[in-house]
C-alpha positions as CSV (number, residue, x, y, z in Angstrom):
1,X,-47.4,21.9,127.7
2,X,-44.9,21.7,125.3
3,X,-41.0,22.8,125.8
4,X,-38.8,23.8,122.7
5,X,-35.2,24.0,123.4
6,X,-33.3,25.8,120.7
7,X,-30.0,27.4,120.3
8,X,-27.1,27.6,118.2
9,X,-25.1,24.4,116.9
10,X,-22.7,23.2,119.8
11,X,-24.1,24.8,122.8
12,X,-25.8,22.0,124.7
13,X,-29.4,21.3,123.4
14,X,-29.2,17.5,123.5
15,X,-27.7,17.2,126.9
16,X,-30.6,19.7,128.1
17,X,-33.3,18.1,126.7
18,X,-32.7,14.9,127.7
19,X,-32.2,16.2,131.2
20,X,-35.2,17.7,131.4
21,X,-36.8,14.6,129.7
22,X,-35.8,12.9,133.3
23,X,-37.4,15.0,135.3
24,X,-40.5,16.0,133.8
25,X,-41.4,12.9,132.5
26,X,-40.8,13.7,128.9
27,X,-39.7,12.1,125.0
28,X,-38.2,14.0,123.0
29,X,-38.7,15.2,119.3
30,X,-36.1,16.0,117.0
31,X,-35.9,19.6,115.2
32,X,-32.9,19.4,113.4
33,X,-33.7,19.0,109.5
34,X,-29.9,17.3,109.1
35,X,-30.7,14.6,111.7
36,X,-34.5,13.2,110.2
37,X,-32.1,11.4,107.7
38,X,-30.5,7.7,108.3
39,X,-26.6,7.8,107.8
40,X,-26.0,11.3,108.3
41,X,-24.5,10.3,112.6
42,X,-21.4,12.7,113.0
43,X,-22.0,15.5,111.0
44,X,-24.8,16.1,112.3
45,X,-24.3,15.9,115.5
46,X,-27.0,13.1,116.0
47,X,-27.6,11.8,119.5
48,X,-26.1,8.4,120.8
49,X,-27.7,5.8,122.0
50,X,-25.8,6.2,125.4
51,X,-26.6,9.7,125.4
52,X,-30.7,9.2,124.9
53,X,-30.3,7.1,128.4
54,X,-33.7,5.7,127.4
55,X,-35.7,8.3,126.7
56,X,-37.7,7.8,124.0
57,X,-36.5,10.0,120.8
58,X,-38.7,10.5,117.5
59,X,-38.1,12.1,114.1
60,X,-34.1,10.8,113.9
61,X,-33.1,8.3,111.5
62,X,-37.0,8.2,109.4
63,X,-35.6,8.9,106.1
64,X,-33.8,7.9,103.7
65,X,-30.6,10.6,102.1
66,X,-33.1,10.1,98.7
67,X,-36.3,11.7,99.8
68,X,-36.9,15.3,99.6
69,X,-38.7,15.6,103.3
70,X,-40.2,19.2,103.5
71,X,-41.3,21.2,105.9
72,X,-44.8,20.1,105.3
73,X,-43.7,16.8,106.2
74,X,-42.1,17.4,109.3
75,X,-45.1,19.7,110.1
76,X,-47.4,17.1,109.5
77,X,-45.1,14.4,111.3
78,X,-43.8,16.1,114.6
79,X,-47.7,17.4,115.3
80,X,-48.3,13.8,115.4
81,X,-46.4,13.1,118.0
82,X,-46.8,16.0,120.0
83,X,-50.5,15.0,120.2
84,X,-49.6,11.5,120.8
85,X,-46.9,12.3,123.8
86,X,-49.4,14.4,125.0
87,X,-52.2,12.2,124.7
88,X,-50.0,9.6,126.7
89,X,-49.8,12.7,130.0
90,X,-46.1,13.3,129.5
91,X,-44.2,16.4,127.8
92,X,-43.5,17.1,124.3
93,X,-40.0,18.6,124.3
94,X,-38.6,19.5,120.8
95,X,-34.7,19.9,120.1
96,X,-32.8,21.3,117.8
97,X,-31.5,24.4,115.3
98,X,-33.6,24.5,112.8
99,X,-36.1,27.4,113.1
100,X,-38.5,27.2,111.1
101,X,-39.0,23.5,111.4
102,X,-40.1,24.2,115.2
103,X,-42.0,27.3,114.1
104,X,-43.8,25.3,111.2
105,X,-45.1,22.7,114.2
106,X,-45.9,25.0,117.0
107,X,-47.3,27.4,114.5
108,X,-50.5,28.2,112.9
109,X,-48.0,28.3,110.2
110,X,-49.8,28.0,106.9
111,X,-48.5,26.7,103.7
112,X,-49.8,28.8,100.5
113,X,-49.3,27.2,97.5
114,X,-46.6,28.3,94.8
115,X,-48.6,28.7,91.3
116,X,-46.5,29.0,88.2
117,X,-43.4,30.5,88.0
118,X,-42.9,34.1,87.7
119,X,-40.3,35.3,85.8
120,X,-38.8,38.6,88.0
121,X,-35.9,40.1,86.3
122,X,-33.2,43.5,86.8
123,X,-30.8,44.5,89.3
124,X,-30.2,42.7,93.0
125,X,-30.1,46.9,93.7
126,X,-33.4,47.2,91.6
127,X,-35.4,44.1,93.5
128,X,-34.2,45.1,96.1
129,X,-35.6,48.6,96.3
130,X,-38.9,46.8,95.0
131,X,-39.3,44.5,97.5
132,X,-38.8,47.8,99.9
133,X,-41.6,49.3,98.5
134,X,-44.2,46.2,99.3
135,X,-42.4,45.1,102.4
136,X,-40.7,47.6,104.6
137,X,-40.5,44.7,107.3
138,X,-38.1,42.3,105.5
139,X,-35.1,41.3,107.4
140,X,-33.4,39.8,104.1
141,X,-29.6,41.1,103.0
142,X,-30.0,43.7,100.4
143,X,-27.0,41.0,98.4
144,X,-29.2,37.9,98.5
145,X,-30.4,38.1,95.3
146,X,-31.8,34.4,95.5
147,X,-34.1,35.1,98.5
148,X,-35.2,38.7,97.6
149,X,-36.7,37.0,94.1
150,X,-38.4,34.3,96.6
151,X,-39.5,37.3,98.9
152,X,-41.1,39.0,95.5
153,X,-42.4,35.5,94.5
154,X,-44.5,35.2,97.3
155,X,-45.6,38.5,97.0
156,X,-46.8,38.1,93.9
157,X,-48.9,34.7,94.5
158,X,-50.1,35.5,97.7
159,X,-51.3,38.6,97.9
160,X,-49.0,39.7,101.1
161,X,-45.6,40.2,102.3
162,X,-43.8,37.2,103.6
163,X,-42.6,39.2,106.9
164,X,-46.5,39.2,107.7
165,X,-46.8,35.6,107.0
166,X,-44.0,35.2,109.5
167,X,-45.3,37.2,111.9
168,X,-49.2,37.1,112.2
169,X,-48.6,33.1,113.3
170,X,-49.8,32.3,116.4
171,X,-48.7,29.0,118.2
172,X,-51.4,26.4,118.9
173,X,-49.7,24.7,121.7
174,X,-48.9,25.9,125.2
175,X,-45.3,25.7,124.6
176,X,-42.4,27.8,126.7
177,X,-39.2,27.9,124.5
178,X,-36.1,27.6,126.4
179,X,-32.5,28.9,124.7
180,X,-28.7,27.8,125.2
181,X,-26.7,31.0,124.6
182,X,-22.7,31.4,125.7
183,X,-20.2,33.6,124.8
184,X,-19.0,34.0,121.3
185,X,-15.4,33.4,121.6
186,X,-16.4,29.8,124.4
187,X,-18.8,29.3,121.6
188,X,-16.8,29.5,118.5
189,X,-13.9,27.3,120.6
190,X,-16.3,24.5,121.5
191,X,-17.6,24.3,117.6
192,X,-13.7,24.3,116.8
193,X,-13.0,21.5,119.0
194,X,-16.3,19.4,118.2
195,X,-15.0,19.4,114.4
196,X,-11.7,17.8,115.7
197,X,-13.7,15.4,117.7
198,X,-16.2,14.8,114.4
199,X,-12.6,13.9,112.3
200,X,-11.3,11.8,115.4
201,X,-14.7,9.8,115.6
202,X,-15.3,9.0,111.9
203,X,-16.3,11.9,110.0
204,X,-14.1,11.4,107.4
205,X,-15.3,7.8,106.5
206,X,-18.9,8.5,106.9
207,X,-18.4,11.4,104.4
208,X,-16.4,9.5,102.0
209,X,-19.5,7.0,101.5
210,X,-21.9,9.4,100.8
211,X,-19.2,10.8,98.2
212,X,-18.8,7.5,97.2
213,X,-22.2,7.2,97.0
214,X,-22.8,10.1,94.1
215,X,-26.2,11.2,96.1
216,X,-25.9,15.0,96.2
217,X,-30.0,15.4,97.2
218,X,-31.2,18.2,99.4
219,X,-30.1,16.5,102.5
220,X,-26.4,15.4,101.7
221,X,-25.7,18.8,100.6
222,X,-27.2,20.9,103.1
223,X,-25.4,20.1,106.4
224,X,-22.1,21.4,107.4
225,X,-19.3,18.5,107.0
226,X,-19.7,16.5,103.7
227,X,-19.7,19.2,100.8
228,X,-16.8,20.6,102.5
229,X,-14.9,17.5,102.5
230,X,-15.9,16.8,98.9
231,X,-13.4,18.9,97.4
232,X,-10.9,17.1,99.5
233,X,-12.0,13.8,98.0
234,X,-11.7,15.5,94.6
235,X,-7.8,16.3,95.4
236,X,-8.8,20.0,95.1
237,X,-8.0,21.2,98.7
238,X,-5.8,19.9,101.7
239,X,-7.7,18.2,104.3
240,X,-6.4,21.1,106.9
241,X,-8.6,23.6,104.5
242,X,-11.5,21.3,104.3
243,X,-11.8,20.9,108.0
244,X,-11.3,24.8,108.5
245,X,-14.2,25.3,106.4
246,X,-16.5,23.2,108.4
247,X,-15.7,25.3,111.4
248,X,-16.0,28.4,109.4
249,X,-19.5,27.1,108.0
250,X,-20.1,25.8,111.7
251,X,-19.4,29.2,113.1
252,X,-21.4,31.3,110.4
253,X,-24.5,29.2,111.0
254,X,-24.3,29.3,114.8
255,X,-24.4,33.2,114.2
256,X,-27.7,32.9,112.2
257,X,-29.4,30.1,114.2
258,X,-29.1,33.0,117.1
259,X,-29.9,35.8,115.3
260,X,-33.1,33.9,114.0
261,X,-34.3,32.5,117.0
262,X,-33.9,35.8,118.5
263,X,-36.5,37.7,116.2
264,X,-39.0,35.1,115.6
265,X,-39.6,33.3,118.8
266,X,-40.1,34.4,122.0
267,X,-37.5,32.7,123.6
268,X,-36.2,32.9,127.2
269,X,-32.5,32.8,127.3
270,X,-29.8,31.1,129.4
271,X,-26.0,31.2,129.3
272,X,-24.6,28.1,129.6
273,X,-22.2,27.2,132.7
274,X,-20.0,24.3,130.3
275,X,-17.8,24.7,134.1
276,X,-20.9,22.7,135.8
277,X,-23.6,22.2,133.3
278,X,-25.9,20.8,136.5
279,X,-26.0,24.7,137.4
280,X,-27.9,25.4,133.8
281,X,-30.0,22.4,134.1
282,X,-31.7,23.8,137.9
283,X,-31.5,27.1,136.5
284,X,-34.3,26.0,133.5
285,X,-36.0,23.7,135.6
286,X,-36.6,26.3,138.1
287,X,-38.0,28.3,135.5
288,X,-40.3,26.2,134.0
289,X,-41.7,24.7,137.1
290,X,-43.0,27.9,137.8
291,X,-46.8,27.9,138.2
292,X,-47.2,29.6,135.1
293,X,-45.6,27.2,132.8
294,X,-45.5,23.8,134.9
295,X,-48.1,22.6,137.2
């Protein structure tokens, strides 16, 4: 059996998961695409050393800020140690926020191959109503021009609709996927406050030597906390704006992290009791020791 334990940013993943690590005998694997990369600690929200309290934690800290690690990678990498965990009689237990990273593991989630570039031109209005016509399914914003054209790509080198390739995967594993939920307004405050904490703890200096540095790769520039702080290093913007962005950013993606999770995994919720968190921890280990998921 393998457990996923997913959620939104801030609402309690790590402390779960390495909870349930103790009492089912389990290591943990990291599914956050921020946290595979060394030097990236407080942004990112990367577990301690303290707080792993010797479980044994994979996939954090592997790469370097430099290398373009895909999704095929982590595929490829996390599989490895699922078999391995499992090979070993304890539990797999993935963490983390980033979707598709945990469906592309768990998944028969196939990777087609991008042939040359196809040129697709007019109107966000007029792909749009295009990409209706092939796929009636597609959960993308009618104003998002840049994924609509990817939608259309795919369409158009493979032959089928990317809402079926989402869709038709089926998961290889035995795997019961376990979600943190809480209520907006608790949620939003906690991310808030974590940002504080992040500027209290270092963030500030960790970002200015990756400015400092001049990488802007894939993975400097796609968590929440540096490129938002960049400006501030430029002179552009106060560091009162710059911090308010990275809990507006924060906030935003917390909203699509649930919304996600929510439509493409079946994923058995729990609201999170931040008065005793020992309450939430029973609550999911009564759950999963049920005959039909823990034996």
């Amino acid at each position: 059996m393998v457990i996923a334990i997913v959620g939104p940013t801030c609402v309690g993943k790590t402390k779960l998961s390495v909870e349930l690590a103790k009492a089912l005998d389990g290591e943990i694997i990291n599914a956050d695409s921020t946290q595979i990369y060394k030097g990236m600690d407080i942004a990112t929200a990367k577990v301690t050393e303290d707080e792993k309290e010797g479980i044994p934690h994979y996939l954090f800290d592997q790469e370097e800020i430099t290398t373009d690690y895909s999704i095929f990678n982590y595929q490829k990498d996390c599989r490895k140690y699922i078999d391995q965990i499992i090979h070993n009689k304890r539990v797999p237990i993935l963490v983390g926020g980033t979707g598709l990273y945990i469906k592309s593991a768990l998944y028969d989630y196939q990777f087609d191959k991008e042939e040359s570039k196809i040129e697709i031109e007019g109107t966000t209005e007029e792909l749009y109503q295009q990409l209706g016509k092939i796929d009636p399914n597609t959960d993308i914003h009618p104003n998002n021009r840049k994924r609509i054209i990817r939608a259309l790509t795919y369409y158009y080198q493979n032959h089928k609709p990317m809402s079926e390739k989402e869709k038709a995967d089926s998961p290889i594993y035995d795997v019961i996927f376990i979600g943190l939920t809480a209520e907006r307004e608790n949620l939003y405050n906690r991310i808030n406050q974590r940002v504080f904490s992040m500027v209290d703890n270092g963030l500030l200096e960790e970002a200015k030597k990756i400015y400092d540095s001049n990488i802007r790769s894939k993975a400097v520039l796609t968590p929440i906390g540096y490129k938002e702080l960049f400006p501030y290093f430029d002179g552009t913007i106060s560091l009162t704006e710059a911090i308010s962005n990275i809990q507006q950013n924060s906030r935003r993606y917390a909203k699509r992290q649930f919304t996600w999770f929510r439509h493409q995994l079946p994923v058995h919720w729990f609201n999170v009791n931040y008065d005793d968190f020992t309450k939430t921890i029973e609550e999911v280990l009564i759950f999963i020791k049920k005959g039909t998921y823990y034996e």
